[in-house]
C-alpha positions in Angstrom: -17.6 -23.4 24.6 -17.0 -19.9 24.0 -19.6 -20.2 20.2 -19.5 -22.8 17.5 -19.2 -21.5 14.0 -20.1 -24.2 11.4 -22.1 -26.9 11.1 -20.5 -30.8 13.1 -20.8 -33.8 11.4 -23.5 -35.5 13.5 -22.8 -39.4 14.0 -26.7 -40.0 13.3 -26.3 -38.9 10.1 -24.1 -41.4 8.7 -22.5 -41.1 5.7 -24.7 -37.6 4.9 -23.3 -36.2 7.6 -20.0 -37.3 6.8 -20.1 -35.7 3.1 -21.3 -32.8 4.7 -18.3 -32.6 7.0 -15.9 -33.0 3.9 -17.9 -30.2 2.3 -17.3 -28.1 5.4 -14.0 -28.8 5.4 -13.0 -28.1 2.2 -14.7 -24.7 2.6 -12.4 -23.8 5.6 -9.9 -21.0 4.7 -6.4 -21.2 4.8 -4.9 -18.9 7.2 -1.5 -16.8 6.5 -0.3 -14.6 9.9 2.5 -12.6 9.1 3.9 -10.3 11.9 6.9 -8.8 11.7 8.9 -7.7 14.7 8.7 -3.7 16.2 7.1 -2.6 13.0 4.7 0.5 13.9 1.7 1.8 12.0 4.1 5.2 11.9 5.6 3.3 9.2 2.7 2.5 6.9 1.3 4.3 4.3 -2.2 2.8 4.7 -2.4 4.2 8.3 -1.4 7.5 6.8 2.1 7.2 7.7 4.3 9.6 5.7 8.1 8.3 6.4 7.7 5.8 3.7 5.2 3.7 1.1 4.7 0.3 1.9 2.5 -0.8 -1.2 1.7 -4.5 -0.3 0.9 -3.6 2.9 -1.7 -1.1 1.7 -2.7 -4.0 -0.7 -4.2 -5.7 1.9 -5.5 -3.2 4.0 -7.3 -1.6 0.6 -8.8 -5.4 -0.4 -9.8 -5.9 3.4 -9.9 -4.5 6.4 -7.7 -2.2 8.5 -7.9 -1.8 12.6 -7.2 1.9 13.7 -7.5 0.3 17.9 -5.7 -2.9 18.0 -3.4 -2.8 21.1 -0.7 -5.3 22.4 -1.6 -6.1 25.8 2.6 -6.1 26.9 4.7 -4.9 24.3 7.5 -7.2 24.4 8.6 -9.4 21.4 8.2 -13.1 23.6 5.0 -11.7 25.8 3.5 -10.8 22.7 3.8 -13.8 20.8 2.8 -16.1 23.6 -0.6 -13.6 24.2 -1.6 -14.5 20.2 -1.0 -18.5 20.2 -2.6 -18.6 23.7 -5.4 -16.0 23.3 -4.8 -15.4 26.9 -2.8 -12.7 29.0 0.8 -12.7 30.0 0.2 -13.5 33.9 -2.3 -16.7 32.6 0.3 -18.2 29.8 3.1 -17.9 32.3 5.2 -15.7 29.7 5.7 -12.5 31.4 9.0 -11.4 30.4 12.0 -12.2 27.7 13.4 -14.2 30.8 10.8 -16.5 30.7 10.2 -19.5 28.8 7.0 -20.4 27.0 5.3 -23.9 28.3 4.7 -25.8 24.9 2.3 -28.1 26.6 -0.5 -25.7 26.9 -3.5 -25.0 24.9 -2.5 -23.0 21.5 -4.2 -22.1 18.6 -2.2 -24.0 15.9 -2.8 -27.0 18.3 -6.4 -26.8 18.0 -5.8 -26.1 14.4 -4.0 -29.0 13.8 -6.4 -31.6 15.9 -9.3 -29.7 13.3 -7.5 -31.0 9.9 -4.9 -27.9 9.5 -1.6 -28.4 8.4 0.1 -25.9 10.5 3.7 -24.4 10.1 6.0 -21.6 12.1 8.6 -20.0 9.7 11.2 -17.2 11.3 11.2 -15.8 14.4 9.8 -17.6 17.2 11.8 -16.0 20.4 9.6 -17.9 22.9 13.0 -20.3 24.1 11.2 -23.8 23.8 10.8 -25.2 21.1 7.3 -25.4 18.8 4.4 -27.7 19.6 1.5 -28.1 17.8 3.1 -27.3 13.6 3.9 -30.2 11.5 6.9 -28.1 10.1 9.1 -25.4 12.1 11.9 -23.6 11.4 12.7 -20.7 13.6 15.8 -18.1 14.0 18.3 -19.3 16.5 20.9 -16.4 16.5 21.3 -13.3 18.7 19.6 -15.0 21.6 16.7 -16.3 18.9 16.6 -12.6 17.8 18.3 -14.2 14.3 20.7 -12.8 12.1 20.0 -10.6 9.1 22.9 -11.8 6.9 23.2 -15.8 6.5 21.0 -16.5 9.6 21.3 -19.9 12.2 17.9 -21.8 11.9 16.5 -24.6 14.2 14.6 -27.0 11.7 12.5 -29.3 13.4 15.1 -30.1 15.4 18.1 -29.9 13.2 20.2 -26.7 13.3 21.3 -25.3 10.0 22.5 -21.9 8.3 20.9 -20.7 6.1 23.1 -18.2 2.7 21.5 -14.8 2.0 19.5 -12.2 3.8 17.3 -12.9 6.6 14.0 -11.3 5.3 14.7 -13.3 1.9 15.3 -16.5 3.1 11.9 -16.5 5.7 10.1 -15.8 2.7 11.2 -18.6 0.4 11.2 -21.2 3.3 7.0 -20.1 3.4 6.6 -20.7 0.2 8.4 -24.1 -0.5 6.4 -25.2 2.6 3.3 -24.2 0.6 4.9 -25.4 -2.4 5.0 -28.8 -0.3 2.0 -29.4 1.8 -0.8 -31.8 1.7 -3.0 -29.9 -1.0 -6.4 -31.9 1.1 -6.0 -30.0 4.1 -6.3 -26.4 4.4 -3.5 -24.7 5.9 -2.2 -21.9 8.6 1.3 -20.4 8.6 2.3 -18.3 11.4 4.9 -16.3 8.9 7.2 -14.3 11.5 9.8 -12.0 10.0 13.1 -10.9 11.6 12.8 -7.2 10.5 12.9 -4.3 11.3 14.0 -5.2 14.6 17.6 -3.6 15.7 19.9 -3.5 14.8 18.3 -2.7 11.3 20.8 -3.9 8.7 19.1 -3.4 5.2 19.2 -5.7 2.0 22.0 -5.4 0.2 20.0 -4.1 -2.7 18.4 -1.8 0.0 21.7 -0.2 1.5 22.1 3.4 1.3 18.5 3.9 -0.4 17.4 6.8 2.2 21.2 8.2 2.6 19.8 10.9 0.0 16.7 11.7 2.3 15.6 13.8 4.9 12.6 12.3 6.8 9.8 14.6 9.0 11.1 14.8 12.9 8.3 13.9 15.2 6.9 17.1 17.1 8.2 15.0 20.4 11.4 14.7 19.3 13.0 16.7 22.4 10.4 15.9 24.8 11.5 17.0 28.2 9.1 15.1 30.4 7.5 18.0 32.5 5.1 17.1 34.3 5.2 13.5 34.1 6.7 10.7 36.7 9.7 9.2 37.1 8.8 6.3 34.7 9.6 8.6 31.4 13.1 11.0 33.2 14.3 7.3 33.5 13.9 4.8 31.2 16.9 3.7 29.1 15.8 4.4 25.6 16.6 7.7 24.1 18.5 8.2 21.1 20.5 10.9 22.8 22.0 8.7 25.5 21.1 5.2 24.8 21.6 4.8 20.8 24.9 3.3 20.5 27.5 4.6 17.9 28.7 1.1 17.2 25.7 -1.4 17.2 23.1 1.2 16.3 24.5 4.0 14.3 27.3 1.6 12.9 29.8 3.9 13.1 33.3 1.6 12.6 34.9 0.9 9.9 36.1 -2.3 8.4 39.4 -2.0 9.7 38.3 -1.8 13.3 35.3 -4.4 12.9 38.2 -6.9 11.4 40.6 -6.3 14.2 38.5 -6.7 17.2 37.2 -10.2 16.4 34.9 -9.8 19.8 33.3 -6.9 19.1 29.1 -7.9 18.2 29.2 -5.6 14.9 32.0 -7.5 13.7 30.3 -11.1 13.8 27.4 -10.2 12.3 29.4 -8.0 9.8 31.4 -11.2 8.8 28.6 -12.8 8.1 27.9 -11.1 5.2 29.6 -11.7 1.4 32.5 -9.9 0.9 31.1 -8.5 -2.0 28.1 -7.0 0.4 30.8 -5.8 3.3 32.4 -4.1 0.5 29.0 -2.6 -0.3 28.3 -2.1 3.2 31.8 -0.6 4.0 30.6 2.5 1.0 27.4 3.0 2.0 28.5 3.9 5.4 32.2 5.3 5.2 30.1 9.2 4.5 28.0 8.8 7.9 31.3 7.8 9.9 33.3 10.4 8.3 30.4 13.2 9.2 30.0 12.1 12.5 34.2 12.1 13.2 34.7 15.5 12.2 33.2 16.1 15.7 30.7 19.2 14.9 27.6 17.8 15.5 26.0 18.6 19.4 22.9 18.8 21.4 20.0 19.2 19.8 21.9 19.3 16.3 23.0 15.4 17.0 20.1 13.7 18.4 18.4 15.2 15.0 21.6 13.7 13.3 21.2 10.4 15.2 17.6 10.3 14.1 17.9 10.5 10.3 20.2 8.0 10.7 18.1 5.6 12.5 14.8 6.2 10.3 17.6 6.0 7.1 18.4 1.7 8.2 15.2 1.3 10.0 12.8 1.9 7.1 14.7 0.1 4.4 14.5 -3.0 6.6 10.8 -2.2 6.1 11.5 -2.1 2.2 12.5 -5.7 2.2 9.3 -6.8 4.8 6.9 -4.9 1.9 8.5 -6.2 -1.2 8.8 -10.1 0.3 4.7 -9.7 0.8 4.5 -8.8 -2.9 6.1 -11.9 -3.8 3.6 -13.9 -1.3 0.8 -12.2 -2.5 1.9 -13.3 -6.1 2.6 -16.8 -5.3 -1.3 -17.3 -3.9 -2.7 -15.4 -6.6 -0.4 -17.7 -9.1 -1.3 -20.3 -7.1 -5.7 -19.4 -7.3 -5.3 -19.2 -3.1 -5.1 -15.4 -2.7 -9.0 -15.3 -2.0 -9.5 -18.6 -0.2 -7.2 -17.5 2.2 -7.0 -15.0 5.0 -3.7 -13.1 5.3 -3.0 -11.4 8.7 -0.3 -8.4 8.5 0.7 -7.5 12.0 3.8 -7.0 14.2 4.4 -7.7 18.2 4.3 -4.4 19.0 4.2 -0.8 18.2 7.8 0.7 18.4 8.9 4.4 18.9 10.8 6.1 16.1 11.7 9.2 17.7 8.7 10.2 19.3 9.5 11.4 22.9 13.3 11.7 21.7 12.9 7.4 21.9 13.7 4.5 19.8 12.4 0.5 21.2 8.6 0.2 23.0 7.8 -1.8 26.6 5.8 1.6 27.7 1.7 1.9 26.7 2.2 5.0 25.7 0.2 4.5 22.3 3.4 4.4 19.5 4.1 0.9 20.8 1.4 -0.1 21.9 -0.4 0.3 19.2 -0.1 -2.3 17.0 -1.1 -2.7 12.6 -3.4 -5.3 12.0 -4.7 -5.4 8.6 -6.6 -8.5 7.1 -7.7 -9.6 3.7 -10.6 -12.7 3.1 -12.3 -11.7 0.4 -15.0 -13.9 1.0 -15.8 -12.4 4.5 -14.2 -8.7 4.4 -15.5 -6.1 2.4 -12.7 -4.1 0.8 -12.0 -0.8 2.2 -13.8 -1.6 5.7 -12.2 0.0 8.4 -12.9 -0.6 12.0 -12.5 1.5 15.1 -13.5 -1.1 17.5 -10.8 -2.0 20.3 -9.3 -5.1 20.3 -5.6 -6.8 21.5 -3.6 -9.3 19.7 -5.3 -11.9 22.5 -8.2 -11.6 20.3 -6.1 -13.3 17.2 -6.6 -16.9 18.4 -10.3 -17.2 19.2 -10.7 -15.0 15.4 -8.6 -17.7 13.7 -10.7 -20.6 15.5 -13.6 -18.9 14.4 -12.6 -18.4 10.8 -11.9 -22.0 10.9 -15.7 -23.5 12.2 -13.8 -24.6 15.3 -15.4 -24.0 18.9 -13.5 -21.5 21.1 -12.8 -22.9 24.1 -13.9 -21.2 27.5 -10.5 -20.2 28.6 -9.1 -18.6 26.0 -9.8 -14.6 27.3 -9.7 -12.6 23.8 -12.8 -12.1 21.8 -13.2 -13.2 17.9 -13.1 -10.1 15.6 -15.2 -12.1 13.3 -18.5 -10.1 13.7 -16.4 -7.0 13.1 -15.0 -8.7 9.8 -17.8 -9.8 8.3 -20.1 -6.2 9.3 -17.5 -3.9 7.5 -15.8 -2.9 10.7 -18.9 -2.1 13.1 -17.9 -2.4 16.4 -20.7 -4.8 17.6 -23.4 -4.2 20.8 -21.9 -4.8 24.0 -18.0 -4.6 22.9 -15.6 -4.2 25.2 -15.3 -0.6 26.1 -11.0 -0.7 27.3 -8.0 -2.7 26.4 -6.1 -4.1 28.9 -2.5 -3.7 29.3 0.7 -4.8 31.9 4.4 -4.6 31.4 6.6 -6.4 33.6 10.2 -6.5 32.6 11.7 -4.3 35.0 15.1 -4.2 36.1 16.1 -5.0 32.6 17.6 -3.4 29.3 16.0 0.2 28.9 14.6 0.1 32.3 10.9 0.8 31.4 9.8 0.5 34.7 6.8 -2.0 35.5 3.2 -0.8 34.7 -0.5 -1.5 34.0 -3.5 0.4 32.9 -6.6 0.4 30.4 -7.0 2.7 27.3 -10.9 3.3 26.0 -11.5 5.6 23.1 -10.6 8.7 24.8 -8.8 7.9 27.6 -5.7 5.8 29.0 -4.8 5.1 32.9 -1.4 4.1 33.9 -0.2 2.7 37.0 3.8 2.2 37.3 4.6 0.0 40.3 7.5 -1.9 41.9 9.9 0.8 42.5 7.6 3.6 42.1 3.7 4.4 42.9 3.0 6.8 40.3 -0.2 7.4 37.9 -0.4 8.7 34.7 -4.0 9.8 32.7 -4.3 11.1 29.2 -6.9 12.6 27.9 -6.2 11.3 23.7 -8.8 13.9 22.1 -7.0 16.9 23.4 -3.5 15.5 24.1 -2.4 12.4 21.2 1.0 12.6 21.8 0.5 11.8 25.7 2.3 14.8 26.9 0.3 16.2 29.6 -0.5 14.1 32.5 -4.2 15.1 34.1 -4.1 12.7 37.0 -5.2 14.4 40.0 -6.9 17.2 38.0 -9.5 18.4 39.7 -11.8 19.1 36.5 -10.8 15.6 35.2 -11.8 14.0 38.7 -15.1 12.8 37.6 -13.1 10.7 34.4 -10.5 9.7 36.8 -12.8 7.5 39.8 -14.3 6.4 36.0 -11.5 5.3 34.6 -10.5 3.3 38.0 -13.2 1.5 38.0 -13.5 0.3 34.8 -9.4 -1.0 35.3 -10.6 -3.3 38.7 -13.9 -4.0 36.5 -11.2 -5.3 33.7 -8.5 -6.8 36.1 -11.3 -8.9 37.6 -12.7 -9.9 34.1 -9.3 -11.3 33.1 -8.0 -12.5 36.2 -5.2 -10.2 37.1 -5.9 -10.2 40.9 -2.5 -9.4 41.8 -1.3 -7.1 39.7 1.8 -5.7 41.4 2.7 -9.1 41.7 2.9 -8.6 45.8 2.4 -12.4 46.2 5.5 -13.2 44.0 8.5 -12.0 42.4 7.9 -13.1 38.1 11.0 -11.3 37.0 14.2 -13.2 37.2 16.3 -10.3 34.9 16.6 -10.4 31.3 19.0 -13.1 29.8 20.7 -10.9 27.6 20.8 -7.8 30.4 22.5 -10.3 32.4 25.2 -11.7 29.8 26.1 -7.7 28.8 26.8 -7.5 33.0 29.7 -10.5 32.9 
């Protein structure tokens, strides 16, 4: 075993022993993980984010702790998720891709919960295919190819499907809290809390729609990044609001007449999902954007600065919705007198690009998406305000829960607790990992981010992008944040560089990525939802 945190009840004890188990046991914290999905710390005022204010959010981060250098180690929705219940890397827990399908029979972290006395409980997205193991209650988004829908959404409820009236963000929120409402009040608890939002195709709260049509948000300075001087890997990708932003899906720019008479069309289903009170609300909110974009003026540079104020206008009050609904959690555990015996987790599966590089989605390591927020309260092992520059990866989430809990970490799990660094206000501790580890492996697929993987230490990243291409990229993040100028090859960086490689075999090796341009085998089968949009 990795440590043991907590005393065991030892059978020689007898019944002392046992009363000192039930005392341990009642002194385990409840755990509450809430990750959104493709929310970025761009768009949080606690990581000095200044598109909007996300006040619950900064709640936590202000009575806790915030992470400035937590990294998804493959920034994909599915990859992502499997990496935190497994505490292990995509080419261990089999889930490489959003073609893949998680194996439920292996170790996870809500298992081991479980088997210690947790009542354990998955609420929203799940996007992993099969269904949960190891939760005594699920009930998980089953729409949009288990993307879910924002307006009266498809669950899958332990087995039974249902819909579900009212707005996705909402409806996730009240299903957590009537499971807490319900649950066995002698066990502690975990709920993995996974909201819908802000993923595309950002349809705000009716209360919510047209908030921003009044404002004008900052561009980002790489807004019409050209790429010169880097590889193929960035001239190619599929993900740019000049040429890959739809006016339909995206921009929703169709009117109610058209979305009515073209039954087929995917705006129109989701649309006619709504009330017709909120289509009618919809149909005003939006009716000024369509008519401005129709009149045909708008080109070049002018429109992809259109297209982004558009995009940060839906996008960011789908953040709104996330913020308020952790108010109302918040206030339900403080009403409750569990706000400070529990730890609440605020994350998200990824990073995500909102403009920068002239982009929108994430897949790349370049560091908006794969960067991810992780903010944690626990009052009774978090000092409030601490805020920790150590690097860590959302494999790390499992063996911190575990360890939170008293449980032993098994051997294979490959992420580290970040329970020193919670408990010492932050400090990275003696003999922490110096990189974090990263490799992306959808490729053919929707946005074509081409196949890559690399390490990022404080100062520093290394990319390799593979499979089609042999290309590398460095960047050196003191001088260059935004990732624009590729030193690779640079003769006065050729002393970082031979550094840099060895530390990514030193890494590969430590976590077992032997292969890493997958030479032996072929783990990409193509997207399922790529492949549907070819038929």
């Amino acid at each position: 075993m990795k440590n043991i945190s907590g005393s065991l009840c030892v059978a020689t004890l007898g019944l002392l022993g046992c009363a000192s188990h039930q005392k341990e046991h009642a002194e385990q914290p409840n755990i509450i993980f809430i990750m959104t999905d493709d929310h970025t710390t761009q768009a949080m005022s606690c990581y000095g984010g200044h598109l909007i204010q996300t006040p619950n959010m900064d709640r936590i981060a202000e009575e806790g702790i915030r992470f400035d250098n937590c990294y998804a180690v493959n920034a994909l929705s599915g990859p992502s998720r499997a990496c935190v219940l497994t505490g292990k890397f995509s080419h261990v827990n089999g889930f490489t891709d959003n073609a893949s399908t998680f194996d439920g029979s292996q170790q996870t972290f809500p298992k081991l919960l479980q088997q210690a006395g947790y009542e354990t409980a998955v609420i929203g997205k799940w996007h992993l295919i099969s269904e949960p193991q190891g939760f005594d209650y699920w009930s998980i988004l089953t729409g949009q190819e288990e993307q879910g829908d924002y307006y009266d959404p498809d669950f899958n409820e332990n087995g039974k499907h249902i819909t579900e009236k009212g707005y996705v963000t909402d409806i996730i929120t009240d299903k957590v809290i009537r499971f807490l409402d319900g649950r066995d009040t002698s066990k502690p608890f975990c709920v993995m809390f996974h909201q819908k939002a802000p993923h595309r195709n950002w349809m705000p709260a009716p209360e919510h729609l047209g908030m921003f049509n009044d404002t004008v948000f900052p561009e980002p300075a790489t807004l019409f990044d050209d790429y010169a001087g880097r590889g193929r890997a960035a001239a190619e990708q599929d993900m740019s609001l000049a040429r890959t932003f739809t006016d339909d899906w995206d921009l929703k720019l169709i009117t109610r007449e058209e979305l009515l008479k073209d039954t087929t069309h995917r705006l129109s289903k989701v649309y006619r999902r709504m009330p017709v009170e909120v289509q009618h609300k919809w149909d005003s909110v939006y009716a000024g954007r369509i008519a401005e974009y129709r009149r045909g003026n708008l080109k070049g540079k002018e429109l992809v600065s259109w297209k982004y104020q558009q995009y940060m206008r839906d996008y960011l009050a789908t953040v709104v919705s996330v913020d308020e609904n952790i108010g109302r959690l918040l206030k339900y555990l403080e009403d409750k007198g569990e706000l400070d015996n529990t730890v609440i987790v605020y994350t998200s599966d990824q990073g995500f690009f909102l403009g920068e590089h002239g982009w929108f989605d994430k897949r790349f390591m370049y560091e908006e998406c794969q960067r991810m927020p992780l903010i944690v309260r626990y009052p009774k092992a978090i000092k409030a305000g601490s805020v920790s520059s150590a690097i860590c990866m959302n494999v790390d989430f499992a063996p911190t829960f575990l360890d939170l809990a008293g449980i032993d970490i098994p051997e294979d799990i490959q992420g580290e607790s970040l329970k020193p660094i919670l408990e010492n206000e932050g400090r990275t501790p003696d003999g922490w990992r110096k990189a974090a580890y990263y490799h992306y492996y959808e490729y053919p697929a929707e946005h074509s981010v081409k196949r890559h993987y690399g390490i990022r230490t404080r100062d520093f990243k290394l990319i390799h992008f593979y499979n089609d291409i042999d290309e590398w990229e460095m960047y050196d993040l003191k001088k260059d944040p935004n990732e624009m100028n590729n030193v690779f090859g640079h003769p006065e960086y050729a002393e970082v560089q031979q550094e840099m490689m060895s530390l990514l075999k030193e890494t590969q090796t430590q976590y077992g990525d032997t292969d890493p341009e997958e030479k032996e085998k072929v783990l990409f089968k193509g997207d399922r939802r790529f492949q549907h949009r070819q038929k």
